[in-house]
C-alpha positions in Angstrom: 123.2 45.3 160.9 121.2 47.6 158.8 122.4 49.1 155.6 121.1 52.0 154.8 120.9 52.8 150.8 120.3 56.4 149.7 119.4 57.3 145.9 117.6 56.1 143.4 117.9 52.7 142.0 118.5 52.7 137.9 114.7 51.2 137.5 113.2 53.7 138.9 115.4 56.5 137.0 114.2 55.1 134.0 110.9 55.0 134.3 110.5 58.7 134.9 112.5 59.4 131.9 109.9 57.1 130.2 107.2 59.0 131.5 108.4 62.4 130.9 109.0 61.5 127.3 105.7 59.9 127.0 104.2 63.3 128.6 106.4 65.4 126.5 105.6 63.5 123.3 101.7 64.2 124.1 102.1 67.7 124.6 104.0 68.3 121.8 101.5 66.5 119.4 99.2 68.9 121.1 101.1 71.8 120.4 101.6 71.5 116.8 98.1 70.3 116.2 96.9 73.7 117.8 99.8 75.3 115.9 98.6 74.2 112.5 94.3 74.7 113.5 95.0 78.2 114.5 97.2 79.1 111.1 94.3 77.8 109.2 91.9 79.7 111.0 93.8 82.9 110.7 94.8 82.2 106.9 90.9 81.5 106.5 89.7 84.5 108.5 92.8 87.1 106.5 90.9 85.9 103.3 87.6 86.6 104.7 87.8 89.8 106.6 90.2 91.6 104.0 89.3 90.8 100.2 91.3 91.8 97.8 89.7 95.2 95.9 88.9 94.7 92.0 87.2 97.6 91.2 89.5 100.3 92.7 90.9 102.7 90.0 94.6 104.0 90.3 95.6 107.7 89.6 97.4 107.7 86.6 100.8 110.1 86.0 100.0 113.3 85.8 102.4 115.6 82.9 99.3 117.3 81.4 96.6 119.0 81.1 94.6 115.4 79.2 96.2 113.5 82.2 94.4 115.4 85.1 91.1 115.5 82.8 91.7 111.5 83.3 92.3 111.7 86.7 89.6 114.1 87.4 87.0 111.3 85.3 88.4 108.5 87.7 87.7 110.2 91.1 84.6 111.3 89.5 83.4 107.8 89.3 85.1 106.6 92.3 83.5 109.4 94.7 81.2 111.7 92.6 80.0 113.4 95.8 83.9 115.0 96.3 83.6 118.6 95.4 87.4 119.1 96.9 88.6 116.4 95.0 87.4 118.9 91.9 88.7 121.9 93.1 92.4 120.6 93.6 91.8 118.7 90.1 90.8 122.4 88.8 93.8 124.2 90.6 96.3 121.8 89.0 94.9 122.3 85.4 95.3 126.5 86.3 98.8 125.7 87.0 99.9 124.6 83.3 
């Protein structure tokens, strides 16, 4: 007489566990290696295509007439090709 056995035996269980973990282990390794290369390279590409601007003047506040003769010097030397930049400047000064 013949006994037929159905399943798995507990050998055979474990070792694709084993093998899944060893697999998983490896593609996790993977992972985090590509994780950590690709922050790099955006962190060193950020610096690269966006530098930070030094010589970039900021409007000061404006309460008087001295103040928008400031602020009409800065955009002067910023964009001295602006002639609307001048005109607004000179509408501003009319206003006081």
């Amino acid at each position: 007489m013949r006994t037929y056995q159905k399943g798995f035996s507990i050998i055979e269980i474990v070792l694709v566990v084993v093998v899944i973990g060893i697999v998983g282990l490896v593609g996790f390794t993977f992972y985090t290696n590509y994780q950590t290369s690709n922050a790099n390279k955006t962190a060193t590409n950020t610096n690269q295509s966006n530098p930070t601007p030094t010589d970039v003047a900021t409007a000061p506040d404006i309460n008087s007439t001295a103040d928008l003769d400031q602020a009409q010097s800065d955009l002067d030397q910023t964009d001295p090709d602006a002639t609307d930049d001048i005109s607004q400047l000179d509408s501003q000064i009319s206003s006081f």
